[in-house]
N, CA, C and O atoms as CSV, one atom per row, in Angstrom:
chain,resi,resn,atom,element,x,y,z
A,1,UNK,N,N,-14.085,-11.980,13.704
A,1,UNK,CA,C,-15.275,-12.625,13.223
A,1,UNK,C,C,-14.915,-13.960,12.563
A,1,UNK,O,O,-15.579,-14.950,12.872
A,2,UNK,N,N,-13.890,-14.069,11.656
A,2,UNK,CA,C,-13.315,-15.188,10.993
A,2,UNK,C,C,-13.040,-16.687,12.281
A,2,UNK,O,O,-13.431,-17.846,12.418
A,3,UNK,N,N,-12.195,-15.775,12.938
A,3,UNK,CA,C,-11.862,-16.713,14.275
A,3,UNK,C,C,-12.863,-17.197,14.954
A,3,UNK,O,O,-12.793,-18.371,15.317
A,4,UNK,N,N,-14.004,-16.415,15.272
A,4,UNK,CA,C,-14.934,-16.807,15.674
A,4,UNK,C,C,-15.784,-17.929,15.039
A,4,UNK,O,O,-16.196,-18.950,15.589
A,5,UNK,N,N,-16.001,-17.423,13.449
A,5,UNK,CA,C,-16.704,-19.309,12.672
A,5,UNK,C,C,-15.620,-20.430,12.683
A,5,UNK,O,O,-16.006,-21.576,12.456
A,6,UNK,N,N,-14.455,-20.230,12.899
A,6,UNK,CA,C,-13.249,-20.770,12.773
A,6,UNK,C,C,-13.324,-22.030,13.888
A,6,UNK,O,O,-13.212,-23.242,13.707
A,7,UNK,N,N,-13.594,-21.136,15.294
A,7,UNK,CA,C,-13.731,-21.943,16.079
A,7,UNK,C,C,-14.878,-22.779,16.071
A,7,UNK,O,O,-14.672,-23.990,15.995
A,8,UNK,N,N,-15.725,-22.481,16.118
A,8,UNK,CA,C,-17.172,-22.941,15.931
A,8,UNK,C,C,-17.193,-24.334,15.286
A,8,UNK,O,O,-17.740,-25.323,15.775
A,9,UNK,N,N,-16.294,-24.262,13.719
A,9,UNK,CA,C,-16.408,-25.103,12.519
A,9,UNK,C,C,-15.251,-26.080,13.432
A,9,UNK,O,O,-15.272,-27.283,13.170
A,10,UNK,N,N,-14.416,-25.678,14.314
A,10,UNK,CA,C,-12.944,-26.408,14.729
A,10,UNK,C,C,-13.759,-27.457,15.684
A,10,UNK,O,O,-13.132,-28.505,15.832
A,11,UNK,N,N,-14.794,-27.420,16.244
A,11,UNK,CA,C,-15.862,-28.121,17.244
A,11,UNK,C,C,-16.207,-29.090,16.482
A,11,UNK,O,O,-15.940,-30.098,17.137
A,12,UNK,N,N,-16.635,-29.395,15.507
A,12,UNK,CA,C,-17.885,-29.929,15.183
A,12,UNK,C,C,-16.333,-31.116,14.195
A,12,UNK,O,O,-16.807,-32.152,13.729
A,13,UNK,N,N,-15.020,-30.973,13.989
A,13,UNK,CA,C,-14.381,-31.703,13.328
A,13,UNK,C,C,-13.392,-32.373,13.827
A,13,UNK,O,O,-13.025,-32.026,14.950
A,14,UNK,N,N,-12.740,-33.413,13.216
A,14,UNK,CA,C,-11.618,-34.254,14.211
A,14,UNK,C,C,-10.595,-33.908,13.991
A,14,UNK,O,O,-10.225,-33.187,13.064
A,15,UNK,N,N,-9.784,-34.538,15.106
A,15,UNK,CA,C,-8.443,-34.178,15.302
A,15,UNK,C,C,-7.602,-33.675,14.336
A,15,UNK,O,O,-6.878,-32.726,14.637
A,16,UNK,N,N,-7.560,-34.275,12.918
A,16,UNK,CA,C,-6.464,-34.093,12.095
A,16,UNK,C,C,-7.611,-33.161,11.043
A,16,UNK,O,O,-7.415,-33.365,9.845
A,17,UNK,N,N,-8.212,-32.648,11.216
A,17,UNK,CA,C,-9.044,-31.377,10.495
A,17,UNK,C,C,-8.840,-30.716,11.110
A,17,UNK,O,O,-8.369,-29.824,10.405
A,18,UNK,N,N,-8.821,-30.276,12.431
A,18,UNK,CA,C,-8.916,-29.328,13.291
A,18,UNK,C,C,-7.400,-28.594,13.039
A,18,UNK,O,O,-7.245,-27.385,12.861
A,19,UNK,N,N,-6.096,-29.829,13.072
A,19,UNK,CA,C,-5.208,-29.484,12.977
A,19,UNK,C,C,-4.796,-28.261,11.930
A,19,UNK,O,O,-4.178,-27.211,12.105
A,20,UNK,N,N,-5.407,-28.856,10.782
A,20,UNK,CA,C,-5.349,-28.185,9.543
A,20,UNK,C,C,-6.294,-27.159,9.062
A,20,UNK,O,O,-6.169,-26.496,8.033
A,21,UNK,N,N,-7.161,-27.108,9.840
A,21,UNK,CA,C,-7.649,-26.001,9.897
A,21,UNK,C,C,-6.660,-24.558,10.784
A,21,UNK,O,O,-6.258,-23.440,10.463
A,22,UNK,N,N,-6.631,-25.220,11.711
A,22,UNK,CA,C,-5.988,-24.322,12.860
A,22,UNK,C,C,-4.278,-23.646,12.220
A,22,UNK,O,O,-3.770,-22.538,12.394
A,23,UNK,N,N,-3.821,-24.737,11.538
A,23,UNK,CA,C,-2.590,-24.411,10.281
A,23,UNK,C,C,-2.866,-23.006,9.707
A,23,UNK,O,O,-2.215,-21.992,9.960
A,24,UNK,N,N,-4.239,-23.136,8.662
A,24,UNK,CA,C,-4.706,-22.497,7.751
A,24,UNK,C,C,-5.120,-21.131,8.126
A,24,UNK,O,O,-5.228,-20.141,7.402
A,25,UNK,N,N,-5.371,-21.286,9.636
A,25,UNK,CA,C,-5.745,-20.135,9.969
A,25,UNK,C,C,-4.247,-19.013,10.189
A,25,UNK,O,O,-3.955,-17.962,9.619
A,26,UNK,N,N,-3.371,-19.990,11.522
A,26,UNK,CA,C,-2.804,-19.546,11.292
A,26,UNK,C,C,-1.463,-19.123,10.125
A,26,UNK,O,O,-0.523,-18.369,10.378
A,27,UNK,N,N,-1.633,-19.621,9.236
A,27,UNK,CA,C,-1.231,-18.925,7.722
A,27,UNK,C,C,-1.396,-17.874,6.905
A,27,UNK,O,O,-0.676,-17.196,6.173
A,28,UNK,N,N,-2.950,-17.923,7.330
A,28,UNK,CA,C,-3.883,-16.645,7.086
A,28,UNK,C,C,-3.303,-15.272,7.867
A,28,UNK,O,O,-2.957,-14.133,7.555
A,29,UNK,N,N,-3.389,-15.910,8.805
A,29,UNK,CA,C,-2.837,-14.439,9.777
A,29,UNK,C,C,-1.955,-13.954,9.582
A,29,UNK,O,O,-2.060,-12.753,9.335
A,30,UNK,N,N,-0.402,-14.639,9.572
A,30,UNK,CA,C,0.714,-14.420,8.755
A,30,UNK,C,C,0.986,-13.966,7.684
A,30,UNK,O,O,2.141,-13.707,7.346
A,31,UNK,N,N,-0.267,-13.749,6.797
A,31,UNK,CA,C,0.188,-13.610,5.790
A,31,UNK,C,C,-0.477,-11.643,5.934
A,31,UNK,O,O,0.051,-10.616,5.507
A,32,UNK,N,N,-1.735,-11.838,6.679
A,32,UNK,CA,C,-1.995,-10.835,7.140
A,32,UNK,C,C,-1.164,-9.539,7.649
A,32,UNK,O,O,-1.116,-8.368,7.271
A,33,UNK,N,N,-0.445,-10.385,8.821
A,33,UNK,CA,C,0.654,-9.423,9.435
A,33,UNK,C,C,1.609,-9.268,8.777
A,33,UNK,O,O,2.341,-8.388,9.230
A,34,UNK,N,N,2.066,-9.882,7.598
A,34,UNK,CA,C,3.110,-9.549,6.279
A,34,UNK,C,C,3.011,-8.698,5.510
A,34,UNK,O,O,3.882,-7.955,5.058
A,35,UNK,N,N,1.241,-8.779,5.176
A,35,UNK,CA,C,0.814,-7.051,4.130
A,35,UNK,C,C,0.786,-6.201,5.121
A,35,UNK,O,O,1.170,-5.078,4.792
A,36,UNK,N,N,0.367,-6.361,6.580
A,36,UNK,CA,C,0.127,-4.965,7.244
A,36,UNK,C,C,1.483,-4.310,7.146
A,36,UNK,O,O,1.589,-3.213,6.597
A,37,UNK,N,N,2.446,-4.892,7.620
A,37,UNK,CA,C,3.784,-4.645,7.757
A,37,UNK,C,C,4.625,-4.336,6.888
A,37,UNK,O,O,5.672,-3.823,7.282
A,38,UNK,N,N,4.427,-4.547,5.515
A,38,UNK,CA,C,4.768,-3.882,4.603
A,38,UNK,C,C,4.360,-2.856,3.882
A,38,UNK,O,O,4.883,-2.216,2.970
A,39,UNK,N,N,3.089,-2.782,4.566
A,39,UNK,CA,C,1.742,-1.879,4.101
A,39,UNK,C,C,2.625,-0.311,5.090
A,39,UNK,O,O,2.719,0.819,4.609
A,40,UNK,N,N,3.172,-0.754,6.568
A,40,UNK,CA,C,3.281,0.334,7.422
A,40,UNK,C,C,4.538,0.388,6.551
A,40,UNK,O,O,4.641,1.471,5.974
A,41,UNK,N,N,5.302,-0.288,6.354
A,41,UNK,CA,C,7.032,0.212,6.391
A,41,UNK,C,C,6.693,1.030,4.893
A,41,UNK,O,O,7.499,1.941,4.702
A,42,UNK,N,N,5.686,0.884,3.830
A,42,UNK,CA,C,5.766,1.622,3.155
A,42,UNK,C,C,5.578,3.275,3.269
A,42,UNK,O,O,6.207,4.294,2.982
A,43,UNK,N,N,4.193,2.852,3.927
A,43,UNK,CA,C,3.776,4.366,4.268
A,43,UNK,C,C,4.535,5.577,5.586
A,43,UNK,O,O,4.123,6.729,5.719
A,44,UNK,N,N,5.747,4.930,6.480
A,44,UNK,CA,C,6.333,5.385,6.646
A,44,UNK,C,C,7.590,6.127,6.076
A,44,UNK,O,O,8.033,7.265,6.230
A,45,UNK,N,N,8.092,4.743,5.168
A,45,UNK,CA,C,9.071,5.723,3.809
A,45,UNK,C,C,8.116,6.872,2.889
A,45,UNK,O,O,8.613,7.991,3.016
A,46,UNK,N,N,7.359,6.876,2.346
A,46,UNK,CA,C,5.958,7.927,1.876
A,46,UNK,C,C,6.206,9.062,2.872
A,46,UNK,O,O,6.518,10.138,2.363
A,47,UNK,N,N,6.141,9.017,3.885
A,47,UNK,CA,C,5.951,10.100,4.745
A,47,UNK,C,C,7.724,10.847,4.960
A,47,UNK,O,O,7.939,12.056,5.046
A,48,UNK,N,N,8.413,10.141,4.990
A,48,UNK,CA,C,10.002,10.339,4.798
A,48,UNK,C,C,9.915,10.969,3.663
A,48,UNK,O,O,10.087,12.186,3.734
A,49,UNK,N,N,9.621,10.355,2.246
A,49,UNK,CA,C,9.534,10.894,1.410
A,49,UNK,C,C,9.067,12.719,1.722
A,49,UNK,O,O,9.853,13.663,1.803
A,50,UNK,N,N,8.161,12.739,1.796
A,50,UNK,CA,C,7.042,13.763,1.537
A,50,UNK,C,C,7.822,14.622,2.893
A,50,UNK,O,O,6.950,15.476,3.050
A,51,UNK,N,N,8.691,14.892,3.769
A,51,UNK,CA,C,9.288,15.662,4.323
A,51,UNK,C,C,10.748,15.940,3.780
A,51,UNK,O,O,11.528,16.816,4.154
A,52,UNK,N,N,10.890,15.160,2.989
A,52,UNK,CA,C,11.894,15.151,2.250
A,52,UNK,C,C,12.084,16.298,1.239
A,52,UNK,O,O,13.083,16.968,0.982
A,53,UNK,N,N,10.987,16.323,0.803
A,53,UNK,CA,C,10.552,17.032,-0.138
A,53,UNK,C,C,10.210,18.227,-0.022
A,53,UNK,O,O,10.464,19.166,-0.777
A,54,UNK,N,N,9.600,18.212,0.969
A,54,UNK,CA,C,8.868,19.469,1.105
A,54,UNK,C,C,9.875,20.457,2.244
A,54,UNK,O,O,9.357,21.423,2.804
A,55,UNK,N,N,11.310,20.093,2.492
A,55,UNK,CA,C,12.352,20.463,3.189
A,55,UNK,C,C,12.363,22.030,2.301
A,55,UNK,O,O,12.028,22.122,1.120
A,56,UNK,N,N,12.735,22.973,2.996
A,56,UNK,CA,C,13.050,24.505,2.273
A,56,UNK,C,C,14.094,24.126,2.184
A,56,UNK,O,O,14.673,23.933,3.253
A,57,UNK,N,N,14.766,23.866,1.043
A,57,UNK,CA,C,16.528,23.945,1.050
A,57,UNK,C,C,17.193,25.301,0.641
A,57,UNK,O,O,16.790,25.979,-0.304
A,58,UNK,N,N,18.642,25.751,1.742
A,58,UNK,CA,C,19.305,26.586,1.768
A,58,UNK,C,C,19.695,26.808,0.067
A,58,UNK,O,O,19.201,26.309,-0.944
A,59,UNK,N,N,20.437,27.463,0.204
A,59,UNK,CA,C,21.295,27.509,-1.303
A,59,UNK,C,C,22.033,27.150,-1.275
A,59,UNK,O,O,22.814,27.803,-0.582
A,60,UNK,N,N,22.709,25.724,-1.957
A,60,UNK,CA,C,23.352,25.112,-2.047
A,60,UNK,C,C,23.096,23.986,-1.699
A,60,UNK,O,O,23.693,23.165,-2.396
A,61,UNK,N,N,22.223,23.373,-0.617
A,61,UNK,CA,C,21.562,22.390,0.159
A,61,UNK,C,C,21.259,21.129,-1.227
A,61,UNK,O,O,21.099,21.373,-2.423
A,62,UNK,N,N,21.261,20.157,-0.722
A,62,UNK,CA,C,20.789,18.815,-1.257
A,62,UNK,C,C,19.307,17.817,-0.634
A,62,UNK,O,O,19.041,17.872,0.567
A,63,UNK,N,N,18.615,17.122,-1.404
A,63,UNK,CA,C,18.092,16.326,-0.603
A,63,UNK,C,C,18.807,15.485,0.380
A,63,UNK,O,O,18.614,15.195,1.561
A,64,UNK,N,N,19.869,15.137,-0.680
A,64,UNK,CA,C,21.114,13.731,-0.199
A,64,UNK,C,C,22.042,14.332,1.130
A,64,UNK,O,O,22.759,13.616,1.830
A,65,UNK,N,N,21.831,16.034,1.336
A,65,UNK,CA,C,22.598,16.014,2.832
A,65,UNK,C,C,21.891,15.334,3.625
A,65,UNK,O,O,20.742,14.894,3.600
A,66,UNK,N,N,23.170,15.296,4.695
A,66,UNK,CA,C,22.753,14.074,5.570
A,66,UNK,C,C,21.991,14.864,6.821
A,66,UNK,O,O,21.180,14.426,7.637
A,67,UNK,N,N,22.571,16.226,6.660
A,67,UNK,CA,C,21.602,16.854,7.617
A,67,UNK,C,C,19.947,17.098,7.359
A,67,UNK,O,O,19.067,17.242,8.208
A,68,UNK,N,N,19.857,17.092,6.113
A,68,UNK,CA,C,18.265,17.404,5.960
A,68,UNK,C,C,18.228,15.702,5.829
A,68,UNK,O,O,17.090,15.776,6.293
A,69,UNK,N,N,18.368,14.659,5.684
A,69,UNK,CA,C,17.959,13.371,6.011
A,69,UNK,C,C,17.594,13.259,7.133
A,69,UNK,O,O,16.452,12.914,7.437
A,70,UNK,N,N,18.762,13.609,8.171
A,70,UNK,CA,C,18.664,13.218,9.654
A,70,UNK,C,C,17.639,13.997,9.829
A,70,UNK,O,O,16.992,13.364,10.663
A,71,UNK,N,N,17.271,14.596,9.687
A,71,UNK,CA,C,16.253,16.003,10.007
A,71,UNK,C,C,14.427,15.272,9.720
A,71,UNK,O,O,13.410,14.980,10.349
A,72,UNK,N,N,15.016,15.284,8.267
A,72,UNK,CA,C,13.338,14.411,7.862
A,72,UNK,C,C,13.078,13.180,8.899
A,72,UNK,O,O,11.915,13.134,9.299
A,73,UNK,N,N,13.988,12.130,9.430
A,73,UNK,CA,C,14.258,11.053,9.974
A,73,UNK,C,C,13.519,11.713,11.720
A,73,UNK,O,O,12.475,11.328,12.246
A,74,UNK,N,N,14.363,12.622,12.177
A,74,UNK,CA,C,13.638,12.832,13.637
A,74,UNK,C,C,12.018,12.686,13.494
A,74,UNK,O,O,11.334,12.200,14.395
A,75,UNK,N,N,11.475,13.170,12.243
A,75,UNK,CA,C,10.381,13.718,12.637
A,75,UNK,C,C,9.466,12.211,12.669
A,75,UNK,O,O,8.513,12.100,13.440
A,76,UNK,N,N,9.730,11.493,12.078
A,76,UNK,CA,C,9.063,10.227,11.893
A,76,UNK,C,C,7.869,10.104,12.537
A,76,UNK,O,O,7.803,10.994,13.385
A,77,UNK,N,N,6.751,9.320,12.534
A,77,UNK,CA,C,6.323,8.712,13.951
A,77,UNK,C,C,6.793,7.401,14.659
A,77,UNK,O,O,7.727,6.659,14.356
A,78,UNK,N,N,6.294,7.353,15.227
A,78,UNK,CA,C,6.873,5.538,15.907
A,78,UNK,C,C,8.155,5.606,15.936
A,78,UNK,O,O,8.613,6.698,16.274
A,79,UNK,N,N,9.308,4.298,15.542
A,79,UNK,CA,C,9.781,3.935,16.110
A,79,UNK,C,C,10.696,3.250,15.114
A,79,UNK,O,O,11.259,2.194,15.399
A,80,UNK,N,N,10.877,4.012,13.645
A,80,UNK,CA,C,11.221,2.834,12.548
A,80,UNK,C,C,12.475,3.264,12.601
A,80,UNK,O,O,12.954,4.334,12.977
A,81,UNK,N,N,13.347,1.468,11.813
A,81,UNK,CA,C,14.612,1.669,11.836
A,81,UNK,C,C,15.074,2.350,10.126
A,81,UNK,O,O,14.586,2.184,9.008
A,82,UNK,N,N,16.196,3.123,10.631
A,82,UNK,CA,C,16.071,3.855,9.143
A,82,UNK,C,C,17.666,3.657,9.045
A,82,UNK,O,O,18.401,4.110,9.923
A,83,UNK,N,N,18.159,2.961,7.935
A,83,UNK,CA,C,19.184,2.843,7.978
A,83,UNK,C,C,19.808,3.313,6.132
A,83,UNK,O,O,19.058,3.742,5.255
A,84,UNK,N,N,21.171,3.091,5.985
A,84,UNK,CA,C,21.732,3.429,4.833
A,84,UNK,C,C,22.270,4.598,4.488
A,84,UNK,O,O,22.902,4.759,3.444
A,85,UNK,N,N,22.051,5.511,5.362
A,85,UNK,CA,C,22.928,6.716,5.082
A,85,UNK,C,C,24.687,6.667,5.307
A,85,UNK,O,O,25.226,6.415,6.385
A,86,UNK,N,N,25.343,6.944,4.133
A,86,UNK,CA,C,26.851,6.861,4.196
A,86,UNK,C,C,27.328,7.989,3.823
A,86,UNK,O,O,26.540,8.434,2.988
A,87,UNK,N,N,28.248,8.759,3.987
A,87,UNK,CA,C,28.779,9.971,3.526
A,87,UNK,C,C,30.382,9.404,3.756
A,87,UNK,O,O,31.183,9.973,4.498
A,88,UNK,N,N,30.673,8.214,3.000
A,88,UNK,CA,C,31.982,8.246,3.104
A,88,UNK,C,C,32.930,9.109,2.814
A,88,UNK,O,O,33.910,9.256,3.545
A,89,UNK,N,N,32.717,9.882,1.539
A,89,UNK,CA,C,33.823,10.404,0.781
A,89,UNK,C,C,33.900,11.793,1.923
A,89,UNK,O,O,34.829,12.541,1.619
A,90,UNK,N,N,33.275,12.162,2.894
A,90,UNK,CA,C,32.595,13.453,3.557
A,90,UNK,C,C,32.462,14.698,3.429
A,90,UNK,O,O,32.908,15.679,4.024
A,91,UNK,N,N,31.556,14.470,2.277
A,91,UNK,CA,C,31.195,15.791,1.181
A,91,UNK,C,C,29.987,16.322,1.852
A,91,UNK,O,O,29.227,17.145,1.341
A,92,UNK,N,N,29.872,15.862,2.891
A,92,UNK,CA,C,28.270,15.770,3.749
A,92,UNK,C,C,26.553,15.247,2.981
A,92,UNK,O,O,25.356,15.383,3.233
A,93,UNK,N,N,27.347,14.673,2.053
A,93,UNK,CA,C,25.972,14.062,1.045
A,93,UNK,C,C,25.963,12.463,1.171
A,93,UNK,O,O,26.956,11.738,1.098
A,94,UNK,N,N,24.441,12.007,1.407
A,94,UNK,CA,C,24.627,10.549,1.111
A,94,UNK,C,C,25.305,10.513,-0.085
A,94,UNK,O,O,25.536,11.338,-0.968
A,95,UNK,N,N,25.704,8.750,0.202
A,95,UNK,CA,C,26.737,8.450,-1.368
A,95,UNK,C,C,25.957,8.119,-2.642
A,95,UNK,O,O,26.037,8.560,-3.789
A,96,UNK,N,N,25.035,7.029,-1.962
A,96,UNK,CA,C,24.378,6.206,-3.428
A,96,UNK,C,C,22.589,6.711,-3.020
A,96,UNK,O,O,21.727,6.179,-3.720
A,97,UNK,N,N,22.293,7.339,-2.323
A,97,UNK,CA,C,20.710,8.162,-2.542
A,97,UNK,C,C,19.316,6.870,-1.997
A,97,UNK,O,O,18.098,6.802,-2.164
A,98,UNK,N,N,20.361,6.022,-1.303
A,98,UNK,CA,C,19.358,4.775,-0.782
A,98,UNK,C,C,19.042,4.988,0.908
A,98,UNK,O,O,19.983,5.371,1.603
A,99,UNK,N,N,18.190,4.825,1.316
A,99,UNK,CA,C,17.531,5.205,2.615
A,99,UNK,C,C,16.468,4.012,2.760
A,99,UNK,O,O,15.381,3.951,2.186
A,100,UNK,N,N,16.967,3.153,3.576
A,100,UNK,CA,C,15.854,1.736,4.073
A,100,UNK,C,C,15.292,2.334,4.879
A,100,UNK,O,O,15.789,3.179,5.623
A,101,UNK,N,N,13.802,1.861,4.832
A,101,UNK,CA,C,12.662,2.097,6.246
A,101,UNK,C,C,12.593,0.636,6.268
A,101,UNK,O,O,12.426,-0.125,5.316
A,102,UNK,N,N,12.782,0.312,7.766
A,102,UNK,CA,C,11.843,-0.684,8.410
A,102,UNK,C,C,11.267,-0.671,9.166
A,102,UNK,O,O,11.397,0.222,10.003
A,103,UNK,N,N,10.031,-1.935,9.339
A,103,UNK,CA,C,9.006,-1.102,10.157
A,103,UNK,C,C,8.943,-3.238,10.444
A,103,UNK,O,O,8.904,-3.962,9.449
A,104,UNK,N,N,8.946,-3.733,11.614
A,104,UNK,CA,C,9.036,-5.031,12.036
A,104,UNK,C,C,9.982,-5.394,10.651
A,104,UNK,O,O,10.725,-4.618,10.050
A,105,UNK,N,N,9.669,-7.010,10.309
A,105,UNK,CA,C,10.347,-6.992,8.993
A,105,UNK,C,C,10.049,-7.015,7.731
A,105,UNK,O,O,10.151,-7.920,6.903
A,106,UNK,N,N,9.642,-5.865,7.642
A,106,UNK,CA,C,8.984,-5.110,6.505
A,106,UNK,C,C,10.070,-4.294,5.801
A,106,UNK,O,O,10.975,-4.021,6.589
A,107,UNK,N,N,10.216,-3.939,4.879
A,107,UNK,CA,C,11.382,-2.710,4.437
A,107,UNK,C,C,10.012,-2.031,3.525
A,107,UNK,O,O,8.822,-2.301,3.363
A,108,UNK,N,N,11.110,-0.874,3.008
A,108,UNK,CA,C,10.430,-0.101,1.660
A,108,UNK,C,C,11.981,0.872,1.799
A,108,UNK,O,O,12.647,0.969,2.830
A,109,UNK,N,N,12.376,1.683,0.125
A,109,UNK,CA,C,13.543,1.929,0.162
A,109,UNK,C,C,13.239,3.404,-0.604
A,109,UNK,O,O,12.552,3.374,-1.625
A,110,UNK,N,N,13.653,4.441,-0.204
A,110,UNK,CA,C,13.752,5.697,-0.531
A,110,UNK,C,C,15.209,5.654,-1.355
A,110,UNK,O,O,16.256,5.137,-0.964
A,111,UNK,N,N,14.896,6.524,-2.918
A,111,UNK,CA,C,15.895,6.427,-3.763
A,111,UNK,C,C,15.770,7.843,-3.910
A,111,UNK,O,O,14.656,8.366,-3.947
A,112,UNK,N,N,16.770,8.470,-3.991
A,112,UNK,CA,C,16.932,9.744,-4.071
A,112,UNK,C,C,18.279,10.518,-4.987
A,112,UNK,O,O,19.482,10.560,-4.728
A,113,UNK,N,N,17.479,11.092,-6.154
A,113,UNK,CA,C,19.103,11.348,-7.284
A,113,UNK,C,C,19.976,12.870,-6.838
A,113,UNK,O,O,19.900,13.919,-6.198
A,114,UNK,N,N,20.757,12.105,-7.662
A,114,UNK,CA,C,21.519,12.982,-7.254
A,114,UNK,C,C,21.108,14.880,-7.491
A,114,UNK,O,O,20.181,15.303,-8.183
A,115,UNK,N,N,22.004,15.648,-6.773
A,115,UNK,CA,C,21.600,17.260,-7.219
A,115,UNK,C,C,21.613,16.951,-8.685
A,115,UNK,O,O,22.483,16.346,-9.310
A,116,UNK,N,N,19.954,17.725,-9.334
A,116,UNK,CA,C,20.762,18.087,-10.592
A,116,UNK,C,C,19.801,16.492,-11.638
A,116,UNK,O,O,18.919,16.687,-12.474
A,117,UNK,N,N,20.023,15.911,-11.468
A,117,UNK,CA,C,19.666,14.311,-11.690
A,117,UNK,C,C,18.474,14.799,-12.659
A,117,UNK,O,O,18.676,14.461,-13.825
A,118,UNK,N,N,17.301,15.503,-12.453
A,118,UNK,CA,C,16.129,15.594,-13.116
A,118,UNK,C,C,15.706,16.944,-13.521
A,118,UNK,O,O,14.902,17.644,-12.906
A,119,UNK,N,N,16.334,17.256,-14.641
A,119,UNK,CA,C,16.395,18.410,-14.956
A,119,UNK,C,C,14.916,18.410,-15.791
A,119,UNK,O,O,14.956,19.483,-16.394
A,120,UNK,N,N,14.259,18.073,-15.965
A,120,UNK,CA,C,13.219,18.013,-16.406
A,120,UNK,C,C,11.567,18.757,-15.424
A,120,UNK,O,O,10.502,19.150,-15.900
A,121,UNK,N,N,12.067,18.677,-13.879
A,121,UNK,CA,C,11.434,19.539,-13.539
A,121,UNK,C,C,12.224,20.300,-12.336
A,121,UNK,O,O,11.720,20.772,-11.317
A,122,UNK,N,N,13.559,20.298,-12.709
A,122,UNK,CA,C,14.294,20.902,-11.824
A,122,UNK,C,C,14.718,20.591,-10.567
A,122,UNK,O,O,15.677,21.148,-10.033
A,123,UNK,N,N,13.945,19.582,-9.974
A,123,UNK,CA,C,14.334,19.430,-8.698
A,123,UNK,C,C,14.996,17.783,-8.693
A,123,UNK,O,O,14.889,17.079,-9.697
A,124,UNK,N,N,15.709,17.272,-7.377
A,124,UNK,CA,C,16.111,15.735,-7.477
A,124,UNK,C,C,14.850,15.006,-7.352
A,124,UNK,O,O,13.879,15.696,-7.042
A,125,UNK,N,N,14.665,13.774,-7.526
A,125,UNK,CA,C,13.980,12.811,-7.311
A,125,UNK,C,C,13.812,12.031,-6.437
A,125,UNK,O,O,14.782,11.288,-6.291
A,126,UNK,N,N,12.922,11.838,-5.706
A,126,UNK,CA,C,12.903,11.167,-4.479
A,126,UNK,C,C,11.499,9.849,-4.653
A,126,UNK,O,O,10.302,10.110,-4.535
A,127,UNK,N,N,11.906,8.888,-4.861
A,127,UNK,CA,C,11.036,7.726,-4.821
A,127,UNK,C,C,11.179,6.700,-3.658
A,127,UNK,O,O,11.992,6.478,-2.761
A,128,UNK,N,N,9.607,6.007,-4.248
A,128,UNK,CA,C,9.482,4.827,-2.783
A,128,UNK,C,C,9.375,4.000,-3.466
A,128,UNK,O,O,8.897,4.074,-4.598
A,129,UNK,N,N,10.009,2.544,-2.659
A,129,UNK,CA,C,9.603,0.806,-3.504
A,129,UNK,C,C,9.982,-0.078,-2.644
A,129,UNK,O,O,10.893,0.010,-1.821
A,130,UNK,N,N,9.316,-0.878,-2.831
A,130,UNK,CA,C,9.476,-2.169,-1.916
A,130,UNK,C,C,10.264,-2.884,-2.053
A,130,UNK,O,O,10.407,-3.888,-1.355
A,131,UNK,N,N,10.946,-2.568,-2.945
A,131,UNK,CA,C,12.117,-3.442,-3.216
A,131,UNK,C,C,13.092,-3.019,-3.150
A,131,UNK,O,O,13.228,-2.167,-4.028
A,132,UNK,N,N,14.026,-3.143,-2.495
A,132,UNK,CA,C,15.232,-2.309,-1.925
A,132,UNK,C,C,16.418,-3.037,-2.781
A,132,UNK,O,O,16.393,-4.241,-3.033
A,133,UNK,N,N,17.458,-2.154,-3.193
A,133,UNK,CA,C,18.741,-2.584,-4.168
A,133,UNK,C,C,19.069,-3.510,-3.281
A,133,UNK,O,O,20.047,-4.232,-3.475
């Protein structure tokens, strides 16, 4: 609808308005496809999250294994890149509890404490933010 008065108003003005209009628009849009896209890469980490969570863990099990990561990770929808899992030391646990979603170039970053970390309601912690370490 925008595009549509857009054009309309782009008719009736000269060359170097039109230009700057046509700028403005497309700026607008960009900036558009910047919240959508961070809007998705969030709500895909959210949904990581929330299988994360809601994982039955064995006894002994962690959020931070890499098998219940990889696990939450298959189920995804689409097509996002999920990166940051390290198990250097190979204790089979992520190292530092960071898990990037991207979704185009969008991020959002799953932080996840360690076993034990939040004894306050017993279980680890698993958060989302747009701002990745």
């Amino acid at each position: 609808m925008a595009v549509a008065a857009l054009s309309l108003g782009l008719a009736a003005c000269d060359d170097d308005t039109r230009d700057e209009l046509a700028d403005d628009a497309r700026d607008v849009g960009e900036q558009v496809e910047d919240a959508t896209g961070e809007a998705s890469a969030r709500a895909v980490a959210e949904t990581l999250r929330g299988a994360i969570v809601a994982d039955d863990l064995d006894g002994g099990a962690s959020r931070r294994d890499v098998r219940v990561l990889e696990e939450s990770i298959a189920d995804l929808p689409g097509d996002p890149e999920v990166t940051g899992i390290d198990d250097g030391d190979g204790d089979g646990r992520d190292d530092d509890g960071v898990v990037e979603v991207r979704v185009g170039d969008q991020r959002a970053c799953l932080q996840i404490a360690e076993p034990g970390a939040n004894d306050d309601v017993g279980e680890e912690d698993v958060s989302v933010d747009s701002d990745c370490p």
